[in-house]
Residue frames as a rotation matrix with the C-alpha (Angstrom) as fourth column:
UNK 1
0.945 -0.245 -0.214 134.68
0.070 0.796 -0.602 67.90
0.318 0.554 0.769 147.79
UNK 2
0.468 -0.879 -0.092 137.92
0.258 0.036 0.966 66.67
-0.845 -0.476 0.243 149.44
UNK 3
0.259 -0.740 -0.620 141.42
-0.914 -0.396 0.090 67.83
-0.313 0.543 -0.779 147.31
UNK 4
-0.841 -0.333 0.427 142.44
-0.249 0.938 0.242 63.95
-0.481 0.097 -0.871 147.20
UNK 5
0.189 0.772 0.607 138.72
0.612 0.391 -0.687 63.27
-0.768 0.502 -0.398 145.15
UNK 6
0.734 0.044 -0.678 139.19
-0.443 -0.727 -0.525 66.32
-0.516 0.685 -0.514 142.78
UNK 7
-0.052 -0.836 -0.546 142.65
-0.807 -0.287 0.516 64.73
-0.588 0.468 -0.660 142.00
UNK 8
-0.109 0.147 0.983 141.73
-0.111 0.981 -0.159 61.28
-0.988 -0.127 -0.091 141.90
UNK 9
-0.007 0.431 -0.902 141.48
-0.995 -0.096 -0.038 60.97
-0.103 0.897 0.430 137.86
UNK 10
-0.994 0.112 0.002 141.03
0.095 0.832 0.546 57.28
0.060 0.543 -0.838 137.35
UNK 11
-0.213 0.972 -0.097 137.22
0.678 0.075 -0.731 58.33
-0.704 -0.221 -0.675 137.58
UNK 12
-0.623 -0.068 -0.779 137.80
-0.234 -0.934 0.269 60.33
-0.746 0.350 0.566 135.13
UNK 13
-0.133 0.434 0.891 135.25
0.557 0.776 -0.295 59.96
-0.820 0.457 -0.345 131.71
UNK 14
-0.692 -0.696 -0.193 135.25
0.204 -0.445 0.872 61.12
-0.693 0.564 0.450 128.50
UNK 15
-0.064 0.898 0.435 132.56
0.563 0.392 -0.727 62.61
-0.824 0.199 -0.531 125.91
UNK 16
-0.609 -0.100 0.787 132.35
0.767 -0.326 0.552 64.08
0.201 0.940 0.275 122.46
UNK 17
-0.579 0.427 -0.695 130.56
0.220 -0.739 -0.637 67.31
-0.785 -0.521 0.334 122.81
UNK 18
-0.692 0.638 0.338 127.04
0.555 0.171 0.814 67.15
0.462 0.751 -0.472 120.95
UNK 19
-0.275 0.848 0.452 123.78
0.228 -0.400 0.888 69.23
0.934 0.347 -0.083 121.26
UNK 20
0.514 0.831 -0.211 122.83
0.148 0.157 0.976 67.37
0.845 -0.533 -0.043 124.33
UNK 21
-0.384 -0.770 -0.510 126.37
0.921 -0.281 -0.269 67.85
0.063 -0.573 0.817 126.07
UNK 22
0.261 0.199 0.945 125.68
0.394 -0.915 0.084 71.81
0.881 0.350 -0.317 125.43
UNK 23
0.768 0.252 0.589 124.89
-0.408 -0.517 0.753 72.65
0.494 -0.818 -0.294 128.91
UNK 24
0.863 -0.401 -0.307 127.70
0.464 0.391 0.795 71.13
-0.198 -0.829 0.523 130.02
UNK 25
0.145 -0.989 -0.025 130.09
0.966 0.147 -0.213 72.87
0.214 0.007 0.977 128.55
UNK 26
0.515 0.234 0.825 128.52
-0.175 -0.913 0.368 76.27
0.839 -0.334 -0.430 129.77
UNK 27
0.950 0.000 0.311 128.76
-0.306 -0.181 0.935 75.47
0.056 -0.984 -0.172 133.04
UNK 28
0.630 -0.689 -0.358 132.21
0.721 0.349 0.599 74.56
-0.288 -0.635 0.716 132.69
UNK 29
-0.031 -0.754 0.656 133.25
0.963 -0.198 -0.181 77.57
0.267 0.626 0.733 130.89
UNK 30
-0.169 0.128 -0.977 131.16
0.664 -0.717 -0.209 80.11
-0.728 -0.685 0.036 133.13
UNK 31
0.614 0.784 -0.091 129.93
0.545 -0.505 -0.669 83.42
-0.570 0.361 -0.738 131.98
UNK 32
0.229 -0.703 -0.673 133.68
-0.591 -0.650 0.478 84.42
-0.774 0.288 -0.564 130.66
UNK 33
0.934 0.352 0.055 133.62
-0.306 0.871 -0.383 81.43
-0.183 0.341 0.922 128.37
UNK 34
0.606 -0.771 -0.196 136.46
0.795 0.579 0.183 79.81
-0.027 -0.266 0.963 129.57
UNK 35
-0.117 -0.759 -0.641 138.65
0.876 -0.383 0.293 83.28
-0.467 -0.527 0.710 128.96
UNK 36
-0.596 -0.106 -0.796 138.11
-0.232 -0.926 0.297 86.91
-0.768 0.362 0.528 128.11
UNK 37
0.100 0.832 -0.545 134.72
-0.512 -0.427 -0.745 85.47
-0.853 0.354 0.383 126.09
UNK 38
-0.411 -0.522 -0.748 136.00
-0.633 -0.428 0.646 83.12
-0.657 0.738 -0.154 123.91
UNK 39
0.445 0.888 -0.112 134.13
-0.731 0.288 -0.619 80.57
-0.518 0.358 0.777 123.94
UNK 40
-0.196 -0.681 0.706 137.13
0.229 0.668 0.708 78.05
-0.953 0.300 0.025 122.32
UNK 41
0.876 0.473 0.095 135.90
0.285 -0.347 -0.893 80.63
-0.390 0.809 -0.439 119.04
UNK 42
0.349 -0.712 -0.609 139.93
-0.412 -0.701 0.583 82.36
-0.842 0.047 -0.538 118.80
UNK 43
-0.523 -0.826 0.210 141.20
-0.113 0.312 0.943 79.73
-0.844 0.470 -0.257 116.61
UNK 44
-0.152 0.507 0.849 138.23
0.859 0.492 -0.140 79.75
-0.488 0.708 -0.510 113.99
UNK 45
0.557 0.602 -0.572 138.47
0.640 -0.750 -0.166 83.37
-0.529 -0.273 -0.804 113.72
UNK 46
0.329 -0.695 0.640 139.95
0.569 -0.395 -0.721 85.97
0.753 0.601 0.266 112.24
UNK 47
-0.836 -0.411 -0.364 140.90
0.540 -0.502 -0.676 88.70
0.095 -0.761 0.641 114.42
UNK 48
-0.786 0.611 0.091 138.53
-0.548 -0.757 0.356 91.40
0.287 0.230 0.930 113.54
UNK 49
0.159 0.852 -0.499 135.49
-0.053 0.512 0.858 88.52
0.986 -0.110 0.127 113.72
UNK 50
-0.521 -0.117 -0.846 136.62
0.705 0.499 -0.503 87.67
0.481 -0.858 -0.178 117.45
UNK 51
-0.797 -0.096 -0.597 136.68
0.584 -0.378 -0.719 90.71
-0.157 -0.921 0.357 118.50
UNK 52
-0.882 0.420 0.213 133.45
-0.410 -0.908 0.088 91.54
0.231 -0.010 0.973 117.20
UNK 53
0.016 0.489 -0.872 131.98
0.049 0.871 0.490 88.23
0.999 -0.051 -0.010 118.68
UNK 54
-0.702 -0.710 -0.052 133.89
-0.102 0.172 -0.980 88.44
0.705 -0.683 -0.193 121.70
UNK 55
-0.795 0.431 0.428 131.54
-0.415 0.128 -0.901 87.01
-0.443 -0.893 0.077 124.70
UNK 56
0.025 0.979 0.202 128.04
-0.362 0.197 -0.911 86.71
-0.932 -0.051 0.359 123.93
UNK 57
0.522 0.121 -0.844 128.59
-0.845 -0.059 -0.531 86.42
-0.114 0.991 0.072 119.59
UNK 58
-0.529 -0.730 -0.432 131.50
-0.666 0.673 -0.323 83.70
0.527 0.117 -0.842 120.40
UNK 59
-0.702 0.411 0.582 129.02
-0.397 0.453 -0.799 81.81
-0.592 -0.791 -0.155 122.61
UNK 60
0.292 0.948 0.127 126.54
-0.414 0.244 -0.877 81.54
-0.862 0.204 0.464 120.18
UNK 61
0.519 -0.305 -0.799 128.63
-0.841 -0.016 -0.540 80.69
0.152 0.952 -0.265 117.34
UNK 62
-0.934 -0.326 0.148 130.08
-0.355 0.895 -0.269 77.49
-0.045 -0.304 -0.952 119.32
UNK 63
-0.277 0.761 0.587 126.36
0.133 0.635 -0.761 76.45
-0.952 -0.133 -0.277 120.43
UNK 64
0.541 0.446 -0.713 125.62
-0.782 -0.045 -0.621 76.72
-0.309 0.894 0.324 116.02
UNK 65
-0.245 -0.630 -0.737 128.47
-0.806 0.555 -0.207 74.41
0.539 0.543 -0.644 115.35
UNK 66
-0.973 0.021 0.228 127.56
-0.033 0.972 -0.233 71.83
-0.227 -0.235 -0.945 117.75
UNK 67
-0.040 0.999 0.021 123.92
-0.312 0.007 -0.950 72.45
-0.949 -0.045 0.311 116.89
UNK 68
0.482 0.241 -0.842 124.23
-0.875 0.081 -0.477 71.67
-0.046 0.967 0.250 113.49
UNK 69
0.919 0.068 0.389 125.90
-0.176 0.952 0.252 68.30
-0.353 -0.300 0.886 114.69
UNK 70
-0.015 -0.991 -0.135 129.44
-0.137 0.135 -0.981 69.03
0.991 0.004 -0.137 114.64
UNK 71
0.961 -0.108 -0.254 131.66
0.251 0.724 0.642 67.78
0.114 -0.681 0.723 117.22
UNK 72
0.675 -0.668 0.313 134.07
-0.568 -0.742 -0.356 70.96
0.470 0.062 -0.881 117.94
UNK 73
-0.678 -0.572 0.462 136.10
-0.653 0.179 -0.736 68.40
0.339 -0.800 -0.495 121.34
UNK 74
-0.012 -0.028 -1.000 135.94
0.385 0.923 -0.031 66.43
0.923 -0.385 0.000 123.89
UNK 75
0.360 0.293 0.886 134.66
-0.647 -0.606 0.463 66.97
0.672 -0.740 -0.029 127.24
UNK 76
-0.641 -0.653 -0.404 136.34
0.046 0.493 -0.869 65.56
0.766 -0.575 -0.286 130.55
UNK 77
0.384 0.923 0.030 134.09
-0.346 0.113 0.931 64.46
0.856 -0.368 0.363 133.27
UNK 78
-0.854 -0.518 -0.054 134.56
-0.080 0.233 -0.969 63.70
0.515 -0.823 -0.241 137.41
UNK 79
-0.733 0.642 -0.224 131.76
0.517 0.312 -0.797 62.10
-0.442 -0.700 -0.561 139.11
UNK 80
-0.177 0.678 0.713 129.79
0.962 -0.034 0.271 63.35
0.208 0.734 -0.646 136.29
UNK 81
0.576 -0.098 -0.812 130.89
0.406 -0.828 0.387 66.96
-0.710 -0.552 -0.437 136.63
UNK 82
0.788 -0.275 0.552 132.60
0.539 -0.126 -0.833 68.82
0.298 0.953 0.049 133.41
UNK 83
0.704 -0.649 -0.290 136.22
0.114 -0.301 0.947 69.72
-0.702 -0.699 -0.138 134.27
UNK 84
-0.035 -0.997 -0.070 137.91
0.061 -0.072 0.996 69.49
-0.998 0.030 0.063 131.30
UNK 85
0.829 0.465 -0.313 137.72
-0.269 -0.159 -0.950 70.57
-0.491 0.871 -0.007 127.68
UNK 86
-0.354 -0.915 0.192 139.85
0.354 0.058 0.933 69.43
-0.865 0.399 0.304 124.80
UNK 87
0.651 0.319 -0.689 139.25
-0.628 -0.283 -0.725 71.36
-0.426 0.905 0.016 120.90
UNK 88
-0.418 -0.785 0.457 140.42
0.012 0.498 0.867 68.88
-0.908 0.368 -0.199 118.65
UNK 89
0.479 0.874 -0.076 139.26
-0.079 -0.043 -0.996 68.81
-0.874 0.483 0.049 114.66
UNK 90
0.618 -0.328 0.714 140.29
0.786 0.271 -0.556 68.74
-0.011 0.905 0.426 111.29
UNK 91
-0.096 -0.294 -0.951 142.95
0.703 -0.696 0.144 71.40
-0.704 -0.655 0.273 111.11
UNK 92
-0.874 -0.429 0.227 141.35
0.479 -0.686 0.548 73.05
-0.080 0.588 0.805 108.16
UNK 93
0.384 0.869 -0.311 138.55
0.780 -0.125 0.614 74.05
0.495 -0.478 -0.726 110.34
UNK 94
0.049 -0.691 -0.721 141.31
0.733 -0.466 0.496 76.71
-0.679 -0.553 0.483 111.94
UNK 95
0.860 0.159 0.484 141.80
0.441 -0.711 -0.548 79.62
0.257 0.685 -0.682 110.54
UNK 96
0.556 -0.831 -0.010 144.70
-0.802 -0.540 0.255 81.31
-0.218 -0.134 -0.967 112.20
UNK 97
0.364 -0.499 0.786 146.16
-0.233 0.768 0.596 78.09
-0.902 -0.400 0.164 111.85
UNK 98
0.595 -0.280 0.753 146.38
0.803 0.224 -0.552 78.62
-0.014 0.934 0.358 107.87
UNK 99
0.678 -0.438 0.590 148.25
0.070 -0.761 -0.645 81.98
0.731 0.479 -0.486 108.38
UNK 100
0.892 -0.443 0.094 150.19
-0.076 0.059 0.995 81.20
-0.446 -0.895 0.019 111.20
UNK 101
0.460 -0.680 -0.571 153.84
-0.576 0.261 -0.775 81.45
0.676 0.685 -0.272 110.16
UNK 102
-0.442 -0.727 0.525 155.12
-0.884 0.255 -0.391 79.26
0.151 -0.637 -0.756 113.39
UNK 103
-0.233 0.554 0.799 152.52
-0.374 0.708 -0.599 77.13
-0.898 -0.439 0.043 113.57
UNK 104
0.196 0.570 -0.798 152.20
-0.971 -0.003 -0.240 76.20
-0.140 0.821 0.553 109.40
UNK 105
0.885 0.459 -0.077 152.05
-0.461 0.887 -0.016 72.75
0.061 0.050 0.997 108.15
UNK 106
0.010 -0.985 0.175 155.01
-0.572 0.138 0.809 70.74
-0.820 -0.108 -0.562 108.72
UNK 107
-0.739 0.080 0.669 154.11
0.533 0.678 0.507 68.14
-0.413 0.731 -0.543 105.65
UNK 108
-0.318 0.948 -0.026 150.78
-0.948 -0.317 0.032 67.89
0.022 0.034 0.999 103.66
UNK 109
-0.627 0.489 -0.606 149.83
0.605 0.796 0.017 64.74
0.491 -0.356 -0.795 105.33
UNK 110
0.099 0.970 0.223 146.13
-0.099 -0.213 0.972 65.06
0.990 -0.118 0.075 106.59
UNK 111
-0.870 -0.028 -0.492 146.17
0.466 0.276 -0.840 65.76
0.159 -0.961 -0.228 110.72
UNK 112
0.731 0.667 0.142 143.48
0.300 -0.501 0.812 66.77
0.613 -0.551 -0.566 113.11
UNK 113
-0.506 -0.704 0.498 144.71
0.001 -0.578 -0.816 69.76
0.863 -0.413 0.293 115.44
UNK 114
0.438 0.540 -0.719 144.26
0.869 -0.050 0.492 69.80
0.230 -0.840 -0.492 119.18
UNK 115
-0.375 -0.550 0.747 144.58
0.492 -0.800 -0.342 73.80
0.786 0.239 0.570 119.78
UNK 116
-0.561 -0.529 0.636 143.53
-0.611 -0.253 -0.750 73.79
0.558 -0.810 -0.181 123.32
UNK 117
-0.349 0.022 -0.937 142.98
0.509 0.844 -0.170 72.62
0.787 -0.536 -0.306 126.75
UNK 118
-0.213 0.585 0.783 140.84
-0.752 -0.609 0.250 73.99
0.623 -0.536 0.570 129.26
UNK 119
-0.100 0.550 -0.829 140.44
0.905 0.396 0.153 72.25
0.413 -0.736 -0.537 132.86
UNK 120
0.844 0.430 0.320 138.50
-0.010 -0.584 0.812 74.06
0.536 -0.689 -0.488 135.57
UNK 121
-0.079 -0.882 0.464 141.12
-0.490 -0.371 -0.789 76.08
0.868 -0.290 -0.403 137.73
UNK 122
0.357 0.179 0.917 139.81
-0.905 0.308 0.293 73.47
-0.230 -0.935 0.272 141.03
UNK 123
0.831 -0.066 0.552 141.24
-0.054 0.979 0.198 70.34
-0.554 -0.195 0.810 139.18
UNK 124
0.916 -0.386 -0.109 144.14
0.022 0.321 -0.947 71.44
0.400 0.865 0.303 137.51
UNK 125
-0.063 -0.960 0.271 147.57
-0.954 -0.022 -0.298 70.24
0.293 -0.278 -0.915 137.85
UNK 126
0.075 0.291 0.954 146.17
-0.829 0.550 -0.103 66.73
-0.554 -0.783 0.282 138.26
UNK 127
-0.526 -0.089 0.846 146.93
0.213 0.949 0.232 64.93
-0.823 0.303 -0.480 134.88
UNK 128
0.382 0.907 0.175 143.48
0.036 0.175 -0.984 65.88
-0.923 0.382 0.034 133.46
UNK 129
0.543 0.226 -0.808 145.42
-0.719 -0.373 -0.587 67.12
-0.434 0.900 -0.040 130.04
UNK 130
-0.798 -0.598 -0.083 147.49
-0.560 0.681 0.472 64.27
-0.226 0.423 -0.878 129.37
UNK 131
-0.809 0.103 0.578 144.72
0.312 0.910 0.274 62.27
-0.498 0.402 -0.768 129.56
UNK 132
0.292 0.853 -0.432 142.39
-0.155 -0.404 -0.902 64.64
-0.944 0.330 0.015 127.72
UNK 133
-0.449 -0.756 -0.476 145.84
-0.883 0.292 0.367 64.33
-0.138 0.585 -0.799 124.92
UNK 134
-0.889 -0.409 0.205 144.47
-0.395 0.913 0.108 60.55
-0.231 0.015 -0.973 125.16
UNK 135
-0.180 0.982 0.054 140.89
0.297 0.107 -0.949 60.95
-0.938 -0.155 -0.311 124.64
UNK 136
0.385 0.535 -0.752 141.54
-0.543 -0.528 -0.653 62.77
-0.746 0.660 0.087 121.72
UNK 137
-0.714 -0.693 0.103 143.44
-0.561 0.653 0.508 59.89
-0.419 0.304 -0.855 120.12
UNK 138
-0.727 0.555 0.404 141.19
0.562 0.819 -0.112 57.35
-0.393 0.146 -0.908 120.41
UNK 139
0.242 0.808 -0.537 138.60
0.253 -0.587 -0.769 60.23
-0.937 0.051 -0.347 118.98
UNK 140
-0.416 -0.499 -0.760 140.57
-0.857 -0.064 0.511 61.06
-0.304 0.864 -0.402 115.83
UNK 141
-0.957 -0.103 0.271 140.87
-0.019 0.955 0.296 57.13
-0.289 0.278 -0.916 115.62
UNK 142
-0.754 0.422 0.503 137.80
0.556 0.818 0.147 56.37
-0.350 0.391 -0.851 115.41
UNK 143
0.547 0.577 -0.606 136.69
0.025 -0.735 -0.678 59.06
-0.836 0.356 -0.417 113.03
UNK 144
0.775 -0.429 0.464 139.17
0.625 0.415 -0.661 57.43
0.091 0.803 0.589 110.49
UNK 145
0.693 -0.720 0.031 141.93
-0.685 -0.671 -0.286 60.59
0.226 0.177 -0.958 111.16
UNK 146
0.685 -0.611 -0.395 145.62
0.627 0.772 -0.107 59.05
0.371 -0.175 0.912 111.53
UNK 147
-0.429 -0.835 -0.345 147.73
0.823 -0.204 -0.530 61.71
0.372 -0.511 0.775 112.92
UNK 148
0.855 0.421 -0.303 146.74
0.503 -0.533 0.681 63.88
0.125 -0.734 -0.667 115.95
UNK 149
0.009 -0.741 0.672 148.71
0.669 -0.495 -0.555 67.13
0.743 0.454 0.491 115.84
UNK 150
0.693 0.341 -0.636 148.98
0.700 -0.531 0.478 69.75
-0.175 -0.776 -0.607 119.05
UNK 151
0.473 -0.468 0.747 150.65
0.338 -0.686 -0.644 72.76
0.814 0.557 -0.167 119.38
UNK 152
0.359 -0.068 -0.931 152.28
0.933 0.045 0.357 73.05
0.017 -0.997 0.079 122.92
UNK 153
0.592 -0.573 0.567 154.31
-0.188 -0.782 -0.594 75.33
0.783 0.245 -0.571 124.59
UNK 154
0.656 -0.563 -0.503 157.29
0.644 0.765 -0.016 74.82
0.393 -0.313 0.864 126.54
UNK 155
0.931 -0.206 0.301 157.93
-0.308 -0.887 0.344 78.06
0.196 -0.413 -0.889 128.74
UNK 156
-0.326 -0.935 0.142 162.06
-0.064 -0.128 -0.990 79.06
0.943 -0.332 -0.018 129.38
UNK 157
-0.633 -0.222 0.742 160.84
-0.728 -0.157 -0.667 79.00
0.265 -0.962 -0.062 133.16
UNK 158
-0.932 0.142 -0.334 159.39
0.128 0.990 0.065 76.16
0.340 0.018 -0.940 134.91
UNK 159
-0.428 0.775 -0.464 156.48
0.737 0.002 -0.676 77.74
-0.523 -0.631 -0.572 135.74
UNK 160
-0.965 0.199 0.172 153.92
-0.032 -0.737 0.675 80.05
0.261 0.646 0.717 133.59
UNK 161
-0.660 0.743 -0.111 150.21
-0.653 -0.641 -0.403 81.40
-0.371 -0.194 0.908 134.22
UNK 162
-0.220 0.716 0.663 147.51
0.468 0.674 -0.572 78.73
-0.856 0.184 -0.483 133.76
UNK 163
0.562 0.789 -0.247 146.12
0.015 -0.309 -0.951 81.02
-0.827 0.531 -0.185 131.39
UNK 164
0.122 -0.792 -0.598 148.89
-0.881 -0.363 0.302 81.16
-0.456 0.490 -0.743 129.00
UNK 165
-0.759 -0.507 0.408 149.18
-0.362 0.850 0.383 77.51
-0.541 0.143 -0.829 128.84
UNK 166
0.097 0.910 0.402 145.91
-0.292 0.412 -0.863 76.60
-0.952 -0.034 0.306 126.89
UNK 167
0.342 -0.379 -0.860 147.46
-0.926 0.017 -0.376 75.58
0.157 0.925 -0.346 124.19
UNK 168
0.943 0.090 -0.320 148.74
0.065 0.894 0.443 72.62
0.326 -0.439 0.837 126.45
UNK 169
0.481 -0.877 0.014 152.52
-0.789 -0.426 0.444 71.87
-0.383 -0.224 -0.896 127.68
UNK 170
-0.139 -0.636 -0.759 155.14
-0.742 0.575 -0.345 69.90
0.656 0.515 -0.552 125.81
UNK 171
-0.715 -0.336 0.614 155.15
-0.690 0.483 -0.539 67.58
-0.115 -0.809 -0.577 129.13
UNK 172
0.038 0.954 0.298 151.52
-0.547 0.270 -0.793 66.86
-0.836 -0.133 0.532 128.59
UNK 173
0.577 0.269 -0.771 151.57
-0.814 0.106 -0.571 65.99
-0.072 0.957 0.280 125.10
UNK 174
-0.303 -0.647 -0.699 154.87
-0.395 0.753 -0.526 63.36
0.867 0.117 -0.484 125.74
UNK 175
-0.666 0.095 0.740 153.11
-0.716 0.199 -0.669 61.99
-0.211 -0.975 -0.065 128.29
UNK 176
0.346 0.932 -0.108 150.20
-0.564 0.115 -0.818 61.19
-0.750 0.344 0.566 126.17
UNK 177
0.159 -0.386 0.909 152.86
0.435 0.854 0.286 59.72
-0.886 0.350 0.304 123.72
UNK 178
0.972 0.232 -0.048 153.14
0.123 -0.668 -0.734 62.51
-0.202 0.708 -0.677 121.26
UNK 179
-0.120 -0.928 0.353 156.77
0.894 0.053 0.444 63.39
-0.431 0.368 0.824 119.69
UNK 180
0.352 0.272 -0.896 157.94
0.010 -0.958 -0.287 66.64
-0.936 0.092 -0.339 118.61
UNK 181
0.487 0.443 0.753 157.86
0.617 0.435 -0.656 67.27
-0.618 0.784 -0.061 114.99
UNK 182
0.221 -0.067 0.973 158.80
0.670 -0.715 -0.201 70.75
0.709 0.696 -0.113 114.67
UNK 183
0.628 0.251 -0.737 159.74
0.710 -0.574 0.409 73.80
-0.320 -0.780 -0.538 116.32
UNK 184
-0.077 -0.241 0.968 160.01
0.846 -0.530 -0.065 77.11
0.528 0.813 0.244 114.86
UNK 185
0.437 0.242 0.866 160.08
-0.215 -0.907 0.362 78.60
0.873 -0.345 -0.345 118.04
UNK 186
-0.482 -0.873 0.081 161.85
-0.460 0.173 -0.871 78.23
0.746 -0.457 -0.485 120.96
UNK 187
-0.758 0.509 0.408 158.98
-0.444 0.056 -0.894 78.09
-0.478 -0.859 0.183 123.24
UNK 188
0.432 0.896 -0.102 156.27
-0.797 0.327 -0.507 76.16
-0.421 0.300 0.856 120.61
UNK 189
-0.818 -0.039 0.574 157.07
0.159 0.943 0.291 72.31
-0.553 0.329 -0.766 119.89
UNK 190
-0.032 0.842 -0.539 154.79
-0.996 0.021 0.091 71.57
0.088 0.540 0.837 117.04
UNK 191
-0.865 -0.283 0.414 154.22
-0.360 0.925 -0.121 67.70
-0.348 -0.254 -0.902 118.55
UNK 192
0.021 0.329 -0.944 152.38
-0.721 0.659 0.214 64.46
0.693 0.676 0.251 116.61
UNK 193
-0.282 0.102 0.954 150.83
-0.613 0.746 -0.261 61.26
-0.738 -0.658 -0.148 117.43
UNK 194
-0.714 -0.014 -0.700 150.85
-0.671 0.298 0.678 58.43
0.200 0.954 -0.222 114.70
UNK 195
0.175 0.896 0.407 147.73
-0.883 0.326 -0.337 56.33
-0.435 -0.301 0.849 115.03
UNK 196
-0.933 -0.211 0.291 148.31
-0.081 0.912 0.402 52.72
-0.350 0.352 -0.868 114.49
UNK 197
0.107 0.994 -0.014 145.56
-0.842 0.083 -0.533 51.44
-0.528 0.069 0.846 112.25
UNK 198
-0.602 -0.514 -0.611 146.85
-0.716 0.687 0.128 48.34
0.354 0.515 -0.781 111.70
């Protein structure tokens, strides 16, 4: 596959991740699931549970939640090819997110949290999370949610490890149309999208 097709995202396509999706999101997360075994399991966890999931236990505990016909994200697609993951959900589906002292509620208005982003390392830098940021809108929407919440980060240097960044970047998220809300850190915008449902 040429570099100029990988980037190409107006071919991009978008899918809730259900039962039958499964196997795709293996194969886009590989046998490390997506990083060091997690399996997009860190934020539902405690510590102690991760790390006694960690790999194989965090694998199966994603494929139970979508078996039982939850709907953990949103998968990104290229020429029908799985490149891009977004976790997006109620955010009292999160654990660390209730003890988080940087990341705690900014209101108690009802959001859904997007608490990461995951493209394959062959298509990234190409957009894919802004418009994964935009997939999960219209997903929220039309599950009745009205504000889509994200947690970025916004590194002091203009550059930072891919891996580091799954959380998303501030750039991404105002790209997508998001606004920062909060920020109780120097380096973590806590940034918001208001859903028109007018």
């Amino acid at each position: 596959m040429t570099t100029d097709k990988k980037r190409n995202t107006s071919a991009l396509e978008f899918q809730a991740l259900t039962a039958e999706r499964w196997g795709d999101l293996a194969q886009l997360f590989g046998p490390r699931g997506a990083c060091g075994g997690c399996w997009c399991m860190w934020w539902r966890l405690t510590n102690k549970e991760f790390e006694a999931r960690k790999g194989k236990g965090n694998r199966s505990a994603m494929r139970r939640l979508v078996a039982a016909g939850r709907e953990p994200g949103i998968l990104a697609y290229q020429h029908k090819i799985p490149v891009g993951w977004c976790s997006v959900a109620p955010r009292e589906e999160f654990t660390r997110l209730q003890r988080s002292r940087i990341l705690k509620p900014v209101d108690d208005q009802p959001v859904w949290s997007v608490v990461c982003l995951y493209v394959h390392k062959q298509y990234r830098h190409a957009g894919i999370s802004t418009r994964l940021l935009t997939a999960a809108i219209d997903f929220v929407k039309a599950r009745g949610g009205r504000i889509v919440e994200g947690y970025a980060v916004e590194p002091k240097k203009d550059k930072m490890p891919d891996t580091f960044a799954y959380h998303g970047l501030a750039a991404a998220y105002r790209n997508a149309g998001f606004e920062e809300v909060a920020r109780r850190s120097e380096t973590r915008p806590i940034m918001r999208y208001f859903i028109d449902t007018r």
